[in-house]
N, C-alpha and C positions, 0 to 999 in steps of 0.2 A: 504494500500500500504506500502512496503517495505520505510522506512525514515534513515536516518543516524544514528539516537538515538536507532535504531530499533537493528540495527546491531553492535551497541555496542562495543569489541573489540572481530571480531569474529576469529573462531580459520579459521586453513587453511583448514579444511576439511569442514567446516559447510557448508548448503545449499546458507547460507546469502551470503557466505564471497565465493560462487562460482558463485553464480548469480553474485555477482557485477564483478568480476573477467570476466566473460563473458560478460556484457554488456561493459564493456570497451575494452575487444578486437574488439568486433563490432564498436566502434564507431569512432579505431584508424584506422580499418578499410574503414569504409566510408570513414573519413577522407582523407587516402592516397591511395587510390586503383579506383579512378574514377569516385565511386555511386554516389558523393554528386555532384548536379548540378551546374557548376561554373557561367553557366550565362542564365540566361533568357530573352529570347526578351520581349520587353515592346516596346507595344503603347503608342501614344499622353496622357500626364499624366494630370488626374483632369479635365475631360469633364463632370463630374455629380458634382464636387465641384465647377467647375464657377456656373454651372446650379442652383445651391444649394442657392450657396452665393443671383444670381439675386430674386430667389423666395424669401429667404428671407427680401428683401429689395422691394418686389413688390406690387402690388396689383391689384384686380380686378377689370379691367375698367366697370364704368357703363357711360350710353349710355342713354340722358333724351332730350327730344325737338333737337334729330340729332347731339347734340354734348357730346363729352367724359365727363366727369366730376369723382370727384374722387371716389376710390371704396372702396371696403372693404378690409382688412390685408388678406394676405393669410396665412394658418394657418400652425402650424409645422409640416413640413411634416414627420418626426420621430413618432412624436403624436400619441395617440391612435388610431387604427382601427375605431372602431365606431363613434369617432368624427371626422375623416376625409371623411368616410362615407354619414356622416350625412352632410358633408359641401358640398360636390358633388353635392348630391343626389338634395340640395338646388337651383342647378344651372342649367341652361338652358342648351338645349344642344350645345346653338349657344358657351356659354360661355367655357363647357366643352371641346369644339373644341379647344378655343382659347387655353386653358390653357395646351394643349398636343402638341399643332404647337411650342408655345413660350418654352414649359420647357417642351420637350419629358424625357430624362432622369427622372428629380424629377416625373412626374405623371407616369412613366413606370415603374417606381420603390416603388411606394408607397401600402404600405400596408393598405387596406382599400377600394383603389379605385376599382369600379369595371371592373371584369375581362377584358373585351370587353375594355375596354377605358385605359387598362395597354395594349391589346394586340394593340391596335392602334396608341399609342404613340410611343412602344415599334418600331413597324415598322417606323415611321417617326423618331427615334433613330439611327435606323440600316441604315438608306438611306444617312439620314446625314454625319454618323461615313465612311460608305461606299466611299464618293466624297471623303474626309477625304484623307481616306488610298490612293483613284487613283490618288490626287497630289501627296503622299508621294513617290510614284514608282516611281517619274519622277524625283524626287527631287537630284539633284548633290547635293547636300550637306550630304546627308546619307550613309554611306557604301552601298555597295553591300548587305552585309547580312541584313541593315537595309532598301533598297527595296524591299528585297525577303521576307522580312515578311510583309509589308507593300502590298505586292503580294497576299500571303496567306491569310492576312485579308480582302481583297477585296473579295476572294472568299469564304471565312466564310459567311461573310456577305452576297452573295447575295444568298446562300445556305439557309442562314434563312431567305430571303425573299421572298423565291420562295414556290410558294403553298398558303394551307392557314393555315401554322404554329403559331402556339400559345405562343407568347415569354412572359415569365410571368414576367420578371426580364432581363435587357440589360444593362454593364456597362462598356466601351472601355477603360477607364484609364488602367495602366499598363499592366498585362497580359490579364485582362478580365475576366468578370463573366458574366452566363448565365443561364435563366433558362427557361424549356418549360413543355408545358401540353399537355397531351394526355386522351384526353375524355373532357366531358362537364364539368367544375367545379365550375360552378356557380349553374350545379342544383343537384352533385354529393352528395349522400351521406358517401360513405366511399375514401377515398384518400390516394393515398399512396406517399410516397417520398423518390425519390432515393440520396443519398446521397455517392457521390462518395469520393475516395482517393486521393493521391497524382499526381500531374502530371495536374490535372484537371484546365483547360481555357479556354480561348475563341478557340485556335486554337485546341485543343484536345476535344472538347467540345462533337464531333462524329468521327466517324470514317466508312470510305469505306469498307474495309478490317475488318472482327472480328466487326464486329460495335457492338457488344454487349458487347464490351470490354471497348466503351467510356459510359460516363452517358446517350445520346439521346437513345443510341442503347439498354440498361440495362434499359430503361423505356419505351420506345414501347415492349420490350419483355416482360416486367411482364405487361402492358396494353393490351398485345395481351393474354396472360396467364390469366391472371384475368375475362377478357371474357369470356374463353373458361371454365373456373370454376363454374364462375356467370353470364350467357350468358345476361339474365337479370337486373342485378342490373347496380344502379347507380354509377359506379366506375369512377374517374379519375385519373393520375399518372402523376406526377412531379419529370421533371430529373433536378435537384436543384445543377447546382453546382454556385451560390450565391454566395459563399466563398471564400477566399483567399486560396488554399493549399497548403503544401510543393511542390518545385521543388525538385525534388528526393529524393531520400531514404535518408538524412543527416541530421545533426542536426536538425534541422525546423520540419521533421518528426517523431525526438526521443522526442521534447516538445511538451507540451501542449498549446504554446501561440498561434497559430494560430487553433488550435481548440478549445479556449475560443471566438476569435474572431468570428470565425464562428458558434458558438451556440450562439452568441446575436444575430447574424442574423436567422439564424435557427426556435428560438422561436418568435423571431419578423415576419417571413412569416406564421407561424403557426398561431400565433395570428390573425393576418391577414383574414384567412378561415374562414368562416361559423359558427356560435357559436355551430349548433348542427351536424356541419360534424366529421365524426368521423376518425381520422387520424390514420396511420401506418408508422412509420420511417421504411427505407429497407437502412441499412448502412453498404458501404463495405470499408472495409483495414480504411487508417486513418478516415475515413467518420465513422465509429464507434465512432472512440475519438471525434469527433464534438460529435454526438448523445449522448456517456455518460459523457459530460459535461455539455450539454445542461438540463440533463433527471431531474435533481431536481426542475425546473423554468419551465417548459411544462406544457400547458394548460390540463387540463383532458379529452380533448378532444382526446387527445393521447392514443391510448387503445393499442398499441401493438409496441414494441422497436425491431427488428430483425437486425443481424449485423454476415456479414460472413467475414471471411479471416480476422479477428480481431486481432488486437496487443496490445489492451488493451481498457478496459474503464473509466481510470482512477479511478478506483475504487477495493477492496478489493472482495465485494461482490455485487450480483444483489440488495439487498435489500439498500446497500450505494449510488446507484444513486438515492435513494429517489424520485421515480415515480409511480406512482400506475399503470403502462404499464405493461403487461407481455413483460418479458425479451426472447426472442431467440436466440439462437448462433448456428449457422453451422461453419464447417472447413473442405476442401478436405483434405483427406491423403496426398497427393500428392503437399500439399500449404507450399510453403518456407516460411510462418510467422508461423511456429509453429516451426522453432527454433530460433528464438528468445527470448532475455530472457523477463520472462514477469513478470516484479519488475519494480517498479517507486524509482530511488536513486536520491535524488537531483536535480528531476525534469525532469531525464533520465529516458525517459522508460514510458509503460501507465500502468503499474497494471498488476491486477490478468489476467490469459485465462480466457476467456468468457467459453470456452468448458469446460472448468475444471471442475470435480465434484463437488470441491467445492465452484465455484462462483457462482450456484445456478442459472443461464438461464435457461430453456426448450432447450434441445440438439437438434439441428433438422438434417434429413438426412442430404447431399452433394453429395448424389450419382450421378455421372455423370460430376461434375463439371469440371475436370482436372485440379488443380491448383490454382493459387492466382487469375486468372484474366476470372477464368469459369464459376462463378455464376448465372453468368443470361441469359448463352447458351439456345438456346431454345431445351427442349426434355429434360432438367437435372431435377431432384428430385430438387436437391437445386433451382432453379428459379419456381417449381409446388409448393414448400413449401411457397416462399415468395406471390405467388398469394392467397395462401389458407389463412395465416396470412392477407393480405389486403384483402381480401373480408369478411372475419367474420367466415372463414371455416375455425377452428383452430379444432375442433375435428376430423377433416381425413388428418391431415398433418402427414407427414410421420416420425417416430422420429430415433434418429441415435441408440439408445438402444433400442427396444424392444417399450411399450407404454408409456416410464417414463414420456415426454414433453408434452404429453398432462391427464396428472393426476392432479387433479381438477379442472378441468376446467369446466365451467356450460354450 
């Protein structure tokens, strides 16, 4: 990536000294023209850090001659996978009941636990958080705009209550983080993970209209695509948005601090999966910058990095995220982040293009996409591509050059 040292004293014409030139009209830009979002509604803050705090000060009741007596520590629920696994697995299921009623949040959110008793907490999460938000509507003490979101949230919620939806991950503090599965993933052997951009929360989480435009909708479509690829295999798809992301295009979105933040989380639900499932990142617009922050620290389990409508990976070249994944990159013609400058100065900025020739991804079609937000339209080259990558069908995917993106491949 481009560095201040890099740039030296450059003259006026140089490429350096024009790149930087351009990203800071972009960014007086943002700054004064609207893009940068001035305010974001935020939820009841720190409903999984009380939860957090109790577990870690609690323990598990045991139960001897009809009365309580004391029990064993409960263990860090941060902690590794397999030993939180393994601490489960130890426990009744009268016990596992209790410990998802008392602390829905921490065991809905824990990585490790299994799927079935995340997705069951997870709803007694959502029911809770739901009463929650129907006092807040009534409440005189909030503005108006602070019951109409308190409105909204109510009906997120009972949206993801309805049916028999799969919530892998449920977190109501501030804006909200969400995530869900589509397909069996508990006996799934390849998995893919959607990895959305900016804008992404609990109330955008889907979308009515374009729904393929929010992460729920961009993951039933590549789960409905992946099928239709591999009618047979065992495929499931996670629309993952986990992570904090920028509210609008502005500064939040030109750094990389909240895409550091979200690839600790990122490789901690990876971690989390199956030792011999084999996983596929599908990472769109800043949801790339998670992915190539995260790519040096991923489990091997990761066999394939794919990332469209990219603004950068924070990285020079494919081979600088230090991942043994194959790397892909699609871009629509027609996608407003290809002008963008794409230099990292002083923290400004993610890096090299992915599409570039010389950043060294597998180029993969777009055809069909329309734009920054058409990736995972259903009928586009670019969302046949990403099923063909998550299924293990990397030799009939479609490449933007000719056959360069799939040359050596075995």
């Amino acid at each position: 990536m481009t560095s201040f040292s890099e740039l030296g004293s450059p003259s006026p014409g140089s490429t350096a000294w024009r790149a930087l030139l351009a990203l800071a009209v972009v960014f007086v830009l943002l700054a004064t023209t609207g893009w940068t979002a001035m305010r974001q509604q935020r939820g009841p803050q720190g409903s999984l850090a009380v939860e957090l705090a109790a577990w870690q000060k609690g323990h598990l009741p045991a139960v001897a001659g009809g009365r309580s007596m004391g029990g064993r520590a409960l263990p860090d629920p941060s902690g590794p996978p397999r030993r939180l696994a393994r601490f489960l697995d130890s426990l009744t299921a009268a016990q596992r009941e209790r410990l998802a009623r008392r602390y829905p949040l921490v065991v809905g959110n824990m990585n490790g636990a299994p799927v079935e008793l995340r997705y069951h907490a997870n709803r007694i999460a959502l029911a809770r958080a739901r009463g929650i938000e129907r006092k807040r509507m009534h409440n005189s003490e909030l503005t108006p705009l602070g019951r109409q979101d308190a409105g909204r949230r109510v009906d997120r919620y009972e949206e993801l209550l309805s049916g028999h939806r799969q919530i892998l991950a449920f977190d109501p503090s501030g804006s909200g983080r969400a995530a869900e599965v589509f397909g069996d993933l508990e006996h799934a052997g390849r998995v893919s993970v959607v990895v959305p951009g900016v804008d992404t929360n609990i109330l955008t989480f889907q979308k009515s209209e374009r729904g393929y435009t929010a992460v729920v909708g961009m993951a039933r479509a590549l789960y409905d695509a992946e099928r239709a690829v591999a009618p047979n295999g065992k495929n499931a798809v996670i629309a993952w948005a986990d992570y904090t992301s920028p509210s609008g295009v502005g500064m939040d979105a030109a750094t990389g601090k909240l895409a550091a933040q979200g690839a600790l989380r990122l490789r901690a639900m990876v971690n989390g999966l199956p030792a011999l499932t084999r996983v596929s990142l599908m990472c769109h617009s800043y949801g790339s910058v998670v992915c190539g922050v995260a790519a040096r620290d991923l489990a091997p389990k990761v066999t394939d990095i794919a990332v469209a409508g990219s603004p950068g990976m924070r990285a020079d070249h494919a081979s600088d995220l230090g991942t043994s994944a194959r790397v892909w990159a699609m871009r629509d013609s027609g996608d407003w982040i290809q002008d963008i400058p794409h230099v990292e100065v002083g923290g400004l900025g993610h890096g090299a293009d992915p599409v570039s020739s010389g950043f060294g991804a597998r180029v993969l079609s777009a055809d069909g996409a329309q734009g920054h937000a058409g990736y995972f339209e259903p009928g586009t080259t670019s969302l046949d591509n990403f099923a063909r990558v998550g299924v293990g069908s990397v030799q009939s995917v479609s490449c933007a050059d000719g056959d360069t993106c799939r040359s050596g491949l075995s």
